[in-house]
Backbone of each chain as nested JSON, in Angstrom:
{
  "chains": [
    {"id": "A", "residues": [
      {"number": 1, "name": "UNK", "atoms": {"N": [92.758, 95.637, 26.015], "CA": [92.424, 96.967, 26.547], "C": [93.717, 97.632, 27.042]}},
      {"number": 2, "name": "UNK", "atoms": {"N": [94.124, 98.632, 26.772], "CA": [95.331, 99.591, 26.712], "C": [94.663, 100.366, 27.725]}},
      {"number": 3, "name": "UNK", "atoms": {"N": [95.537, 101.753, 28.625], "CA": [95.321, 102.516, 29.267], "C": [96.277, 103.654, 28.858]}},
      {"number": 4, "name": "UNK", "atoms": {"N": [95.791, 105.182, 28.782], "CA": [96.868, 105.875, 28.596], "C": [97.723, 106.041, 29.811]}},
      {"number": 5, "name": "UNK", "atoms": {"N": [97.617, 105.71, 30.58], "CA": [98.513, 105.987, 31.824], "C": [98.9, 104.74, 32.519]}},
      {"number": 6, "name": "UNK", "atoms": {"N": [100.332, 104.583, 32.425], "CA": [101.338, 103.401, 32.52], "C": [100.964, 102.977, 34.189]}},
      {"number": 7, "name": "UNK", "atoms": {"N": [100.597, 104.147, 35.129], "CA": [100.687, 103.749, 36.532], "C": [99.201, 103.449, 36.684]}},
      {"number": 8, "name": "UNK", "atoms": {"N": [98.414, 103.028, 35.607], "CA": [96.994, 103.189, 36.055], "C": [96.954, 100.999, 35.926]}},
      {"number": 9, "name": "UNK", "atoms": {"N": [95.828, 100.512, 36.522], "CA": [95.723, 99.223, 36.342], "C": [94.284, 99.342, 35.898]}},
      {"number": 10, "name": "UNK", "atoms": {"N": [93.911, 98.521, 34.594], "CA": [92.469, 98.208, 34.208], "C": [92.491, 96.814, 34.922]}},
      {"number": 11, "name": "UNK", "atoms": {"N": [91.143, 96.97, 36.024], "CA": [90.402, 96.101, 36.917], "C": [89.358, 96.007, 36.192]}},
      {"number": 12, "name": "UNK", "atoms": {"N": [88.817, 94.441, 36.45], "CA": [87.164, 94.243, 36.022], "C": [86.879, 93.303, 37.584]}},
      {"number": 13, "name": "UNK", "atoms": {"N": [85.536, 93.955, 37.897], "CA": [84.862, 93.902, 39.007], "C": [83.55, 93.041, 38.12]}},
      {"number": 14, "name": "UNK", "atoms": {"N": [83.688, 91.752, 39.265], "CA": [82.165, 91.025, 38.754], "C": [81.344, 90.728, 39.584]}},
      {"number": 15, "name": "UNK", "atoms": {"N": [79.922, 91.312, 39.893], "CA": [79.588, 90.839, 40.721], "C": [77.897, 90.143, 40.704]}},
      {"number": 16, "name": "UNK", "atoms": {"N": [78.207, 88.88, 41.251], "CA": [76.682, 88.053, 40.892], "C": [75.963, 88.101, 42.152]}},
      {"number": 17, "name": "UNK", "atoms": {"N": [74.981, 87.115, 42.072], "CA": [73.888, 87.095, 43.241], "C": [74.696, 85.896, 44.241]}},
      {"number": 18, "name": "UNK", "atoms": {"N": [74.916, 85.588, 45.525], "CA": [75.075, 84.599, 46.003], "C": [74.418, 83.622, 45.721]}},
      {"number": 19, "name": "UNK", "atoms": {"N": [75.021, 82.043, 46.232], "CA": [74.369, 81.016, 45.5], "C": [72.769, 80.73, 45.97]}},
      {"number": 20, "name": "UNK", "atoms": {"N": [72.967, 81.028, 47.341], "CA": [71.539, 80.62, 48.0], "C": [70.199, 81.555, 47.296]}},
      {"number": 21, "name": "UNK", "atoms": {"N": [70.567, 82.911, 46.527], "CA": [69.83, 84.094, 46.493], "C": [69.074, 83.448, 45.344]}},
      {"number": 22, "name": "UNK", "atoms": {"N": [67.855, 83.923, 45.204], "CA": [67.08, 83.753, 44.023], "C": [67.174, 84.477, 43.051]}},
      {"number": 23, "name": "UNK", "atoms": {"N": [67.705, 84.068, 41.977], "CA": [68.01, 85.012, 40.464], "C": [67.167, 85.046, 39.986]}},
      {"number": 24, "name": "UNK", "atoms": {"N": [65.822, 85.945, 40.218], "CA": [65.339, 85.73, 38.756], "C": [65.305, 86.26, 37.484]}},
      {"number": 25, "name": "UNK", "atoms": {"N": [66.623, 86.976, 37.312], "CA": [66.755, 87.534, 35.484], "C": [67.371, 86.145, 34.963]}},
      {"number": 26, "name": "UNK", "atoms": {"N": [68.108, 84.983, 35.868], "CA": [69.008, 84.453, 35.366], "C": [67.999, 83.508, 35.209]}},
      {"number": 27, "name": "UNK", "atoms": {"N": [66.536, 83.393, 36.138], "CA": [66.094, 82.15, 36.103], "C": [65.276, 82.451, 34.298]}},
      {"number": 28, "name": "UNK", "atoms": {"N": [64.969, 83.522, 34.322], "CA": [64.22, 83.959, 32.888], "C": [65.042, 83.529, 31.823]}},
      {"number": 29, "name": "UNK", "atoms": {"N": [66.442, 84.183, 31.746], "CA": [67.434, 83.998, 30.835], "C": [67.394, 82.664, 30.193]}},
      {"number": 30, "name": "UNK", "atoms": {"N": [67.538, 81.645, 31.369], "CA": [67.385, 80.311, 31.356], "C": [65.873, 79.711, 31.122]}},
      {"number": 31, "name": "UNK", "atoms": {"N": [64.92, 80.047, 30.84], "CA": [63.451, 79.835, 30.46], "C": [63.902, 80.02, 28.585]}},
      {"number": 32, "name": "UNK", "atoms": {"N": [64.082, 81.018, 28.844], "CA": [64.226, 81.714, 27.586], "C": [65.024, 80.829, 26.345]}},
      {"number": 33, "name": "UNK", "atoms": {"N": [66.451, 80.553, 26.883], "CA": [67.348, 79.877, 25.855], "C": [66.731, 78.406, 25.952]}},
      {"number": 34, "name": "UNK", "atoms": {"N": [66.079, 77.767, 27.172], "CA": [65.453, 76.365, 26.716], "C": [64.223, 76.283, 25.618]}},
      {"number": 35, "name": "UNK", "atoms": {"N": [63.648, 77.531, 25.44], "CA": [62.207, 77.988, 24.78], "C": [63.265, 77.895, 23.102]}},
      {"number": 36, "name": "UNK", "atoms": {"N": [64.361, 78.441, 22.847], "CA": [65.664, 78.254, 21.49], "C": [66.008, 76.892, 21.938]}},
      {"number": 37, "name": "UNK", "atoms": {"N": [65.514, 75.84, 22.505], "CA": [66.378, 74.664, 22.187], "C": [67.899, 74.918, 22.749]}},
      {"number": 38, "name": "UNK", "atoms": {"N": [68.296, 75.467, 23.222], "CA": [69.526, 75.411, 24.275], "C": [69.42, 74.495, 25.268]}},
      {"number": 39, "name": "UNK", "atoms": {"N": [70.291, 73.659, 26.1], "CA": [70.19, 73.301, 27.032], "C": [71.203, 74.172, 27.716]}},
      {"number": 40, "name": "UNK", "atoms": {"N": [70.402, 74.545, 28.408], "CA": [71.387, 75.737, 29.556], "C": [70.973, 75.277, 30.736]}},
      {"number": 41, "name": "UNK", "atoms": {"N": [71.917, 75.572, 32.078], "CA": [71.47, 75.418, 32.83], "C": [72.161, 76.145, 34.509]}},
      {"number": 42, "name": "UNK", "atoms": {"N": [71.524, 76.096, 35.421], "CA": [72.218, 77.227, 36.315], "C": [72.564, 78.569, 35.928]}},
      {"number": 43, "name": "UNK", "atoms": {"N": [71.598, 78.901, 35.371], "CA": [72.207, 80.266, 34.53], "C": [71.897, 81.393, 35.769]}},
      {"number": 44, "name": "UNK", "atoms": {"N": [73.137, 82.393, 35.886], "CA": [73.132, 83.251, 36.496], "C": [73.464, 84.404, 36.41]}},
      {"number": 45, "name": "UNK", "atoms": {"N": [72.766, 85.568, 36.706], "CA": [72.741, 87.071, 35.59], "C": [73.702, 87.959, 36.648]}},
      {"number": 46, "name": "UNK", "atoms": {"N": [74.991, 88.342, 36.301], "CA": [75.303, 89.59, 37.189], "C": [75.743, 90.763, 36.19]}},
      {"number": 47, "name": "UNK", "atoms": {"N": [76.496, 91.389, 36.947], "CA": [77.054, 92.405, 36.163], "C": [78.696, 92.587, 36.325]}},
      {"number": 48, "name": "UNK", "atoms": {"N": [78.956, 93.456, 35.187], "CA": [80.971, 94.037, 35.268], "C": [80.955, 94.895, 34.838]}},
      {"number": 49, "name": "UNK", "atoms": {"N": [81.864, 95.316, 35.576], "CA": [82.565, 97.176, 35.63], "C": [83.879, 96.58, 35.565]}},
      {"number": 50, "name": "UNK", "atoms": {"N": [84.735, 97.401, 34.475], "CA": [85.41, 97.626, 33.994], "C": [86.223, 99.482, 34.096]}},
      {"number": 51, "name": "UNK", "atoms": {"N": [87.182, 99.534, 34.698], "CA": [87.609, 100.425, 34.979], "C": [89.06, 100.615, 35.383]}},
      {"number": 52, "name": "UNK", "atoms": {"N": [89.839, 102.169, 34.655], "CA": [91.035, 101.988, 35.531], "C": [91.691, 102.589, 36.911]}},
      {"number": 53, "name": "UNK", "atoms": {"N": [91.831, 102.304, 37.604], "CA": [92.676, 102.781, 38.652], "C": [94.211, 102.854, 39.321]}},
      {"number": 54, "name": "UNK", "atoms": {"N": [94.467, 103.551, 39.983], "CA": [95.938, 103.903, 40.372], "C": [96.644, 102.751, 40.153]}},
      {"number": 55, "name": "UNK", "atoms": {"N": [97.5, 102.045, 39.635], "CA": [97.796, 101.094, 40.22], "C": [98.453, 100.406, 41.515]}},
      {"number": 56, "name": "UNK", "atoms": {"N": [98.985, 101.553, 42.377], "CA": [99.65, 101.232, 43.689], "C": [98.384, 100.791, 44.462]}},
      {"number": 57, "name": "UNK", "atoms": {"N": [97.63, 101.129, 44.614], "CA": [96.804, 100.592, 45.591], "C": [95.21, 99.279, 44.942]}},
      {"number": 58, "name": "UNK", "atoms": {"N": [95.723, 99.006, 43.953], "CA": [94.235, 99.045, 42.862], "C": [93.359, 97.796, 43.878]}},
      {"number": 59, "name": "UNK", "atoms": {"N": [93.758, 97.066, 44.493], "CA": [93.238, 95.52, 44.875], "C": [92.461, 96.526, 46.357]}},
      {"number": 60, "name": "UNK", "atoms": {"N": [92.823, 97.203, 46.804], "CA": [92.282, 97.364, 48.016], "C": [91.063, 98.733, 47.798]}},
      {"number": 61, "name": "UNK", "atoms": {"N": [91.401, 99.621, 46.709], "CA": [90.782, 100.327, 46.279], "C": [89.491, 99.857, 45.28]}},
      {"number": 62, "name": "UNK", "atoms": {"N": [89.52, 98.836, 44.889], "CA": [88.686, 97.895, 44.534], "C": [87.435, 97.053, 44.786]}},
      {"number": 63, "name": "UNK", "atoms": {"N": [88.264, 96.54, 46.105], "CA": [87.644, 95.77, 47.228], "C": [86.63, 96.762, 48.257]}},
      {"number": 64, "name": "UNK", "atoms": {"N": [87.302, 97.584, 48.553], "CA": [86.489, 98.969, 49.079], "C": [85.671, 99.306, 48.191]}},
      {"number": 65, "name": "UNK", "atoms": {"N": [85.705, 99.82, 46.813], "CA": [83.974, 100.333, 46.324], "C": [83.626, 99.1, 46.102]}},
      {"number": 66, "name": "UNK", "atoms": {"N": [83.629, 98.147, 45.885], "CA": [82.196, 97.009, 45.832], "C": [82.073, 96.504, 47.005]}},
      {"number": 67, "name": "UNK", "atoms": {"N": [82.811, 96.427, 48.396], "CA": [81.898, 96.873, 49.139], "C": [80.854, 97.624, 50.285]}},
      {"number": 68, "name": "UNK", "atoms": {"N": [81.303, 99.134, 50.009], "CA": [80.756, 100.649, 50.35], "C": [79.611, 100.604, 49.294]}},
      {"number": 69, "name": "UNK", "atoms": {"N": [79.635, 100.243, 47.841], "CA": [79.302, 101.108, 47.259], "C": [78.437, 99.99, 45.638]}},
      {"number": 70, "name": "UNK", "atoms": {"N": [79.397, 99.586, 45.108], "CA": [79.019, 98.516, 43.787], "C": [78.117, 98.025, 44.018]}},
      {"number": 71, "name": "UNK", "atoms": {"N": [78.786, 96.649, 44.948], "CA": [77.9, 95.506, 45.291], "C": [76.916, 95.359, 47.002]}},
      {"number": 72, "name": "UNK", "atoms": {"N": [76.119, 94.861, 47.1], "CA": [75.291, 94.515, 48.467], "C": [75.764, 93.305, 49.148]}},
      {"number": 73, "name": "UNK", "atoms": {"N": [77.075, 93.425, 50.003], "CA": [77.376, 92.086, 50.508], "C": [76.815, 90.989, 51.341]}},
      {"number": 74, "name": "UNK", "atoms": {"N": [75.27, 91.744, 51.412], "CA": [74.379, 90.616, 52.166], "C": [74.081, 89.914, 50.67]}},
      {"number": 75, "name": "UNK", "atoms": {"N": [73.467, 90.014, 49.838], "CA": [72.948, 88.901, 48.597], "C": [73.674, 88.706, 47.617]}},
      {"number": 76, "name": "UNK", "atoms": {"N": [75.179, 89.923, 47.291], "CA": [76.236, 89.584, 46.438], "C": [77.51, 89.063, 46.612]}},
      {"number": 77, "name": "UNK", "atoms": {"N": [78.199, 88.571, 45.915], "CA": [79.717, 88.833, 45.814], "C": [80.56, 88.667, 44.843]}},
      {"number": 78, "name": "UNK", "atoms": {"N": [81.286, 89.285, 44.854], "CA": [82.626, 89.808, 43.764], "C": [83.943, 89.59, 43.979]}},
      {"number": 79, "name": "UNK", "atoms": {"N": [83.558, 89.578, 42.306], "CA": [85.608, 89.065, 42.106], "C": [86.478, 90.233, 41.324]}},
      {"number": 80, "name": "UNK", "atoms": {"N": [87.448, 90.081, 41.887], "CA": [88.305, 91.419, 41.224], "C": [89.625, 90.831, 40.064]}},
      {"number": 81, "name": "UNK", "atoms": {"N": [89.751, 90.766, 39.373], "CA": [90.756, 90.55, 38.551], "C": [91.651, 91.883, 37.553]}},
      {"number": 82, "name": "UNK", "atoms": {"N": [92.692, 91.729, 37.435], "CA": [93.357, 92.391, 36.782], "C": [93.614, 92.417, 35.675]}},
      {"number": 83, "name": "UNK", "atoms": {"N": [92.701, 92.741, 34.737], "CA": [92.837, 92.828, 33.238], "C": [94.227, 92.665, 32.229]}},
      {"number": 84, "name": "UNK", "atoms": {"N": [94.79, 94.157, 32.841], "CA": [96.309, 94.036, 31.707], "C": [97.058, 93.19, 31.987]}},
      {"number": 85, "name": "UNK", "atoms": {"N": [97.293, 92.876, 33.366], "CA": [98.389, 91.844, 33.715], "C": [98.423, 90.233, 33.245]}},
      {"number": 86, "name": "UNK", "atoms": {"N": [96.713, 89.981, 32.993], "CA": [96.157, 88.995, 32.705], "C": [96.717, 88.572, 31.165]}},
      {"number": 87, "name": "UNK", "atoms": {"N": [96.428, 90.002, 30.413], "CA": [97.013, 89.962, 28.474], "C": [98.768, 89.698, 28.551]}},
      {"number": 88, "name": "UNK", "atoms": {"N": [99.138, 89.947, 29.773], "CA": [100.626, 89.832, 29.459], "C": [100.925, 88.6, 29.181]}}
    ]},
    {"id": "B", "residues": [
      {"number": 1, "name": "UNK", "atoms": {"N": [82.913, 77.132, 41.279], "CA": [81.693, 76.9, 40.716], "C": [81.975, 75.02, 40.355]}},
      {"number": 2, "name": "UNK", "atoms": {"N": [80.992, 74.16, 40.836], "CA": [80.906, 73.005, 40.244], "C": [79.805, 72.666, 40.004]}},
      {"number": 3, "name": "UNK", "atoms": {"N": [79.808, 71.184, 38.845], "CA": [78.443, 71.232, 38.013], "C": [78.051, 70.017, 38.327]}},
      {"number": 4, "name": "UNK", "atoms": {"N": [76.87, 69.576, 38.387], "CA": [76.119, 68.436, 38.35], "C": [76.675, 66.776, 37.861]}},
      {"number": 5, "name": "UNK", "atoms": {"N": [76.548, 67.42, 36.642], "CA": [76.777, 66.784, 34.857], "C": [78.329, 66.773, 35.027]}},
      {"number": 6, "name": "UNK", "atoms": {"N": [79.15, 65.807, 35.099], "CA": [80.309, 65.744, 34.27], "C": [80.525, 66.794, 33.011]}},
      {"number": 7, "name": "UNK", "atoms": {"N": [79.431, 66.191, 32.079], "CA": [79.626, 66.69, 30.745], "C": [79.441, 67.885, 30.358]}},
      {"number": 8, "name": "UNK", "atoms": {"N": [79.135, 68.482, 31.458], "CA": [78.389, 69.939, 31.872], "C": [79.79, 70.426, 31.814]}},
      {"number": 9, "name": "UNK", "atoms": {"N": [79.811, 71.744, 31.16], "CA": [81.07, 72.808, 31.356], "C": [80.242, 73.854, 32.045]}},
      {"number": 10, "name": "UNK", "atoms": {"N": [81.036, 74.863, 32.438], "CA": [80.281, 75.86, 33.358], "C": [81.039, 77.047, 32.58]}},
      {"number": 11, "name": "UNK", "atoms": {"N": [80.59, 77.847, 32.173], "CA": [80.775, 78.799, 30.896], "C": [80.221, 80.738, 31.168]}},
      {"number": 12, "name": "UNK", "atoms": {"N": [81.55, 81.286, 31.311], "CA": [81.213, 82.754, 31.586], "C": [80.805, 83.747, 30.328]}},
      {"number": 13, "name": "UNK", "atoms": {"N": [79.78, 84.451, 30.091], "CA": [79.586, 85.158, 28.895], "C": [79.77, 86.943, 29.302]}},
      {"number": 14, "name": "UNK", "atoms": {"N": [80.603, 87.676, 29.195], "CA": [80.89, 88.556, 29.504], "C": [80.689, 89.26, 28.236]}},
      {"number": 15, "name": "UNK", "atoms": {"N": [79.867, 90.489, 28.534], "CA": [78.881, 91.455, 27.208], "C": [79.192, 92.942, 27.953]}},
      {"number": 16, "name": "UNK", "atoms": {"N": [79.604, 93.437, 26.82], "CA": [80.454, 95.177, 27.337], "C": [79.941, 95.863, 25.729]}},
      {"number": 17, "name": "UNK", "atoms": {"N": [79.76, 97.078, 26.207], "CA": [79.497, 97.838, 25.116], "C": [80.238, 97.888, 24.264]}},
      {"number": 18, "name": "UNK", "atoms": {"N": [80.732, 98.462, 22.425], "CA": [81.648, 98.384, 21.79], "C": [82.511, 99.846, 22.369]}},
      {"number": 19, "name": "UNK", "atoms": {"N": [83.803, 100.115, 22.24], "CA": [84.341, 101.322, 22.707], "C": [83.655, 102.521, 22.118]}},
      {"number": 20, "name": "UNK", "atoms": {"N": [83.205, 102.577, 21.561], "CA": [82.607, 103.887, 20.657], "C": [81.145, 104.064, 21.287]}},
      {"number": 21, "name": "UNK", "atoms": {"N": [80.831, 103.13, 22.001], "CA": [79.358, 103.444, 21.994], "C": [79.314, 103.797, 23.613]}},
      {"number": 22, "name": "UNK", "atoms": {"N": [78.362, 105.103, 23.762], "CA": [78.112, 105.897, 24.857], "C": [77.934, 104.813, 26.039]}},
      {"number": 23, "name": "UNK", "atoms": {"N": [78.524, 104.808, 26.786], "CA": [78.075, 104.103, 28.417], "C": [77.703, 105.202, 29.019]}},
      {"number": 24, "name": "UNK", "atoms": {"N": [76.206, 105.162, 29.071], "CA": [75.743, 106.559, 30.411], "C": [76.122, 105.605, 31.598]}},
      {"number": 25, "name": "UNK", "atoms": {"N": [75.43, 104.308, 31.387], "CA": [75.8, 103.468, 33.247], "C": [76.997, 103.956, 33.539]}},
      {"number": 26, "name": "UNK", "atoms": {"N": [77.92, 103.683, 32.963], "CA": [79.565, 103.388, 33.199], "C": [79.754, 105.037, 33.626]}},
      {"number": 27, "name": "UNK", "atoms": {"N": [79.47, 106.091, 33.064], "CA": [79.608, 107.422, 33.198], "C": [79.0, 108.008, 34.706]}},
      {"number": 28, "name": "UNK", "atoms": {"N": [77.642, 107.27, 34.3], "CA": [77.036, 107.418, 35.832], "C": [77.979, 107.153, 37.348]}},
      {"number": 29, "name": "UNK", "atoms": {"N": [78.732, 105.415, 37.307], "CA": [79.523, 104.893, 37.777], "C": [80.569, 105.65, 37.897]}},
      {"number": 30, "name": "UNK", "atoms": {"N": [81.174, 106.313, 36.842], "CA": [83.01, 106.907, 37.027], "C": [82.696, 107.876, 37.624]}},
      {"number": 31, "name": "UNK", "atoms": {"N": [81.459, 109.05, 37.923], "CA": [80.833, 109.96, 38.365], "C": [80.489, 109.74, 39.873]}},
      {"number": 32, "name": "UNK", "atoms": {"N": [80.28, 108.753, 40.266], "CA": [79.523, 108.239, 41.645], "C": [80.939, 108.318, 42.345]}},
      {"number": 33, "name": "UNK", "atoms": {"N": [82.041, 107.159, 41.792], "CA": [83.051, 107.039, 42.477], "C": [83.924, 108.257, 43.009]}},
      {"number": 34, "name": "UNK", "atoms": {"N": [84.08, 108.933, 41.756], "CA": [84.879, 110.721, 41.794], "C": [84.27, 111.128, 42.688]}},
      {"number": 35, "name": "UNK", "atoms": {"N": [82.721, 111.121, 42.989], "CA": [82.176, 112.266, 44.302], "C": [82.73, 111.407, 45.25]}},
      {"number": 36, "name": "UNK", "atoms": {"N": [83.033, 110.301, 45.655], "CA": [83.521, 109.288, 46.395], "C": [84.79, 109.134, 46.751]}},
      {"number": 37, "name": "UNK", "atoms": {"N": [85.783, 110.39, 46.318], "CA": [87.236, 110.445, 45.876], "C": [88.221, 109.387, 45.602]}},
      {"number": 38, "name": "UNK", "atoms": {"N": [87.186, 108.52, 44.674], "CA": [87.89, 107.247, 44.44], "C": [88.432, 107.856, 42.984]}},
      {"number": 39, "name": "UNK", "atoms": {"N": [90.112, 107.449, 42.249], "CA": [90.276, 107.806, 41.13], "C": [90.22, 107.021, 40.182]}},
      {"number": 40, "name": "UNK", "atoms": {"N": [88.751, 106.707, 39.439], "CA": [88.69, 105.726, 39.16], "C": [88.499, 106.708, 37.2]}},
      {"number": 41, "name": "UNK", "atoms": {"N": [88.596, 105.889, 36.315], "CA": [88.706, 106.453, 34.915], "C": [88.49, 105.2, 33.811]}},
      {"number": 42, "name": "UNK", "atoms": {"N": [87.655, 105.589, 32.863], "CA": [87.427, 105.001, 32.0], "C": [86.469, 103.763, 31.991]}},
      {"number": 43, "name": "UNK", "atoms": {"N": [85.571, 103.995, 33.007], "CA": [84.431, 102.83, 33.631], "C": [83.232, 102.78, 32.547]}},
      {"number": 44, "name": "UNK", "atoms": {"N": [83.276, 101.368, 32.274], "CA": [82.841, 100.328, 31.905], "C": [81.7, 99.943, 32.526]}},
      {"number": 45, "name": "UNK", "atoms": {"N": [80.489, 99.8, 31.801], "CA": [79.588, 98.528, 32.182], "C": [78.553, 97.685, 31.691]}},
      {"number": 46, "name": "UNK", "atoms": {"N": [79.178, 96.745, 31.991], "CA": [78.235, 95.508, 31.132], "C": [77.272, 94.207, 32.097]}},
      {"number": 47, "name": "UNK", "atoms": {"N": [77.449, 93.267, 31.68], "CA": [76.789, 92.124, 32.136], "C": [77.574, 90.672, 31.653]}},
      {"number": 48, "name": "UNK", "atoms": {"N": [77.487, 89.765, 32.809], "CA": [77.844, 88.292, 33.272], "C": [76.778, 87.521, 33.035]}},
      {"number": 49, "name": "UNK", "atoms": {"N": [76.692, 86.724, 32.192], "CA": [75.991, 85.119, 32.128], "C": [76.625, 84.122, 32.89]}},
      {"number": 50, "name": "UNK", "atoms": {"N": [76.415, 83.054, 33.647], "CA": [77.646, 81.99, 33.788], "C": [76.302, 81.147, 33.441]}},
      {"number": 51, "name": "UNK", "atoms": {"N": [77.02, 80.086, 32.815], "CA": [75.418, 78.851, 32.997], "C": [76.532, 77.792, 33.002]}},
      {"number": 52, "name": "UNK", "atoms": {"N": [75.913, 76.623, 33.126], "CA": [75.862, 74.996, 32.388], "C": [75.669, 74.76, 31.248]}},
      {"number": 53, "name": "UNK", "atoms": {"N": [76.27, 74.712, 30.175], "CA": [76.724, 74.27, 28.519], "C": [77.003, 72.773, 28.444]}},
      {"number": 54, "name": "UNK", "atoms": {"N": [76.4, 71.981, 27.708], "CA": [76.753, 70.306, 27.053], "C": [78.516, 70.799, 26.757]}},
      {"number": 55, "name": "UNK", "atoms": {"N": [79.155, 70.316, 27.582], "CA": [80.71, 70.275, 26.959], "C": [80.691, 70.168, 25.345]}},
      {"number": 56, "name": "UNK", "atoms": {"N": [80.545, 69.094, 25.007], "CA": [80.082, 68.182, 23.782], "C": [80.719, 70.155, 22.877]}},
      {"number": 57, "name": "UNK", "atoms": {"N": [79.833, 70.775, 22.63], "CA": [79.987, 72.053, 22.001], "C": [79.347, 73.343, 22.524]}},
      {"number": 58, "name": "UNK", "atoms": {"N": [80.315, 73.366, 23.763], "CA": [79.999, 74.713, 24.662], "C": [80.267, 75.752, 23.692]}},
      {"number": 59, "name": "UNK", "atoms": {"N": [81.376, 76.086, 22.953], "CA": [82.248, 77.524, 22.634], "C": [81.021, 77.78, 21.904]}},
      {"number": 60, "name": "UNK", "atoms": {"N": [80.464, 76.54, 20.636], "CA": [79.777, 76.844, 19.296], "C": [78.147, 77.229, 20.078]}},
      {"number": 61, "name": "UNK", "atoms": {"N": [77.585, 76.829, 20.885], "CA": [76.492, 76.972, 21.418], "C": [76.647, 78.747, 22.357]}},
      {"number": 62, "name": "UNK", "atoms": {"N": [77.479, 79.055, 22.972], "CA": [77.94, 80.471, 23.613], "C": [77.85, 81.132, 22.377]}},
      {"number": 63, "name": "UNK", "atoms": {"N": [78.58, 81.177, 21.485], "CA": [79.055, 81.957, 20.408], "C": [77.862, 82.164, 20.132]}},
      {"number": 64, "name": "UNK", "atoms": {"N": [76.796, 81.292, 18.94], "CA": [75.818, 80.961, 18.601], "C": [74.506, 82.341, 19.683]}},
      {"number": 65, "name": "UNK", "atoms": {"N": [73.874, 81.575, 20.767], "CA": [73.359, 82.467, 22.228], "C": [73.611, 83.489, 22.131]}},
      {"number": 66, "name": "UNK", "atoms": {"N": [74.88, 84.21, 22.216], "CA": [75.773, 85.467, 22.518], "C": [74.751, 86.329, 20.661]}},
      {"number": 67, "name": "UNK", "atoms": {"N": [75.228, 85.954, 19.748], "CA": [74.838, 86.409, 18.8], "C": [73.409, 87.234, 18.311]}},
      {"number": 68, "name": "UNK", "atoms": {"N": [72.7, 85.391, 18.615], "CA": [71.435, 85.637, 18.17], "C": [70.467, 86.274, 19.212]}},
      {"number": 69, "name": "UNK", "atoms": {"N": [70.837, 86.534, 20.604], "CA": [70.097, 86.374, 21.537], "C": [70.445, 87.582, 22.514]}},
      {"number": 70, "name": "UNK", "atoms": {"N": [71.434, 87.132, 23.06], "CA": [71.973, 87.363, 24.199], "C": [72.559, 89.011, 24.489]}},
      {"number": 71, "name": "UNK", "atoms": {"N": [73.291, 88.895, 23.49], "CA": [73.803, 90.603, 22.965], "C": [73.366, 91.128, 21.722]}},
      {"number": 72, "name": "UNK", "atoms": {"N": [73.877, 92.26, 21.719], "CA": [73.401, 93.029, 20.477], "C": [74.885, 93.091, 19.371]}},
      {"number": 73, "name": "UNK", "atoms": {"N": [74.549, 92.679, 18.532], "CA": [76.103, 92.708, 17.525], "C": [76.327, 94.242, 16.94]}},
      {"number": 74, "name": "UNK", "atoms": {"N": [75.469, 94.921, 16.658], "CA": [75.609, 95.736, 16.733], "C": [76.166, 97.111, 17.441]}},
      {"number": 75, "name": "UNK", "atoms": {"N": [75.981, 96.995, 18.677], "CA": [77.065, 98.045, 19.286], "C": [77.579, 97.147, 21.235]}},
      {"number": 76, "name": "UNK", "atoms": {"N": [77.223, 95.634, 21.409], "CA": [78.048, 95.097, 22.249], "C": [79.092, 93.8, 21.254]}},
      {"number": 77, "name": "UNK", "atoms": {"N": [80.412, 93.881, 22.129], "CA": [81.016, 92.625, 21.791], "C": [80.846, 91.674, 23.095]}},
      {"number": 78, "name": "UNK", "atoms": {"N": [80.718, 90.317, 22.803], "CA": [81.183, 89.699, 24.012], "C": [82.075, 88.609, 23.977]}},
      {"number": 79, "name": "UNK", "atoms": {"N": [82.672, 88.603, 25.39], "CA": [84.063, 87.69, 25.308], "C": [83.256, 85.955, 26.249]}},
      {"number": 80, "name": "UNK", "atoms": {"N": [83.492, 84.96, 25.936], "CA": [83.061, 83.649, 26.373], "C": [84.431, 83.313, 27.21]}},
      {"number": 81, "name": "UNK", "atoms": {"N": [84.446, 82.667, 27.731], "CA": [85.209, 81.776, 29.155], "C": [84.538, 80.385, 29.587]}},
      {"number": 82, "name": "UNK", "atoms": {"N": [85.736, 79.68, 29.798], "CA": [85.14, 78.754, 30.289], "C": [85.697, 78.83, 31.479]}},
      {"number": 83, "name": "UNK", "atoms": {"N": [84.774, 78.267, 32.728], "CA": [84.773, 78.518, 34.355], "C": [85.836, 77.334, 34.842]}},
      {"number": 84, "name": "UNK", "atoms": {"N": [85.572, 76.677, 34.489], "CA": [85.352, 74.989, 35.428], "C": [87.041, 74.553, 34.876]}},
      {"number": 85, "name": "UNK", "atoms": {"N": [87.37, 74.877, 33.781], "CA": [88.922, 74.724, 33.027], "C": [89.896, 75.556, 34.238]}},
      {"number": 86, "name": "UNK", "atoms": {"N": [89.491, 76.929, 33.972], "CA": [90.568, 77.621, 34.766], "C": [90.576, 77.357, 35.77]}},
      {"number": 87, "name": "UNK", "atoms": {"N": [89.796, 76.822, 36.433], "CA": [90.218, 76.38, 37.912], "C": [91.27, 75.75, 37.771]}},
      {"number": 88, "name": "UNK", "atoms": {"N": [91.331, 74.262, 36.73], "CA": [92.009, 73.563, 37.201], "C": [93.705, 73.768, 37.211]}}
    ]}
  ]
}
């Protein structure tokens, strides 16, 4: 993933259910692929946003919308990683 | 993240739309943040699997899931990870 703007950083924001929380898309997911003969197991459903931002500030600007805004830090939490720096 | 099973790998399935194909979520998202005067651009959004995979043939069993099941080949790609490796 490229960005047109050199000062921008592509972040991916992930954020799942805490461990104690009850998943149940993940518990379905996991019904589901054992019903295909999968053995899966602990399966857990979240989501990622993918997006770019400034890069001078990107980790704290980050951390602030998921959690104001993304994620619910009573039943979630999230990880922030840095995409391009990652391909280098 | 740790697993039960030794033989157990713990395996991330990360599913994002193809670039061409409309993200209203993600639009919705780059829209929320801007009223939010966050400068955020080019937002993304998809969905996280993590489960428990038989080591034995995690990649071929993800790959396999991801295909027939899991995503749509048609307008998502998804990228597989393994969890429990990068830690170490």
């Amino acid at each position: 993933m490229t960005t047109a703007n050199a000062t921008a950083a592509r972040v991916r924001l992930t954020i799942l259910l805490k461990d104690g929380v009850l998943d149940a898309q993940g518990q379905a997911v996991e019904r589901a692929l054992r019903t295909m003969d999968y053995d899966a197991a602990h399966v857990r459903v979240g989501r990622v946003i993918d997006l770019d931002l400034p890069a001078a500030n990107w980790q704290e600007a980050a951390r602030e919308m998921c959690t104001r805004f993304l994620a619910n830090p009573l039943i979630e939490e999230f990880e922030i990683t840095r995409l391009d720096e990652e391909a280098r």
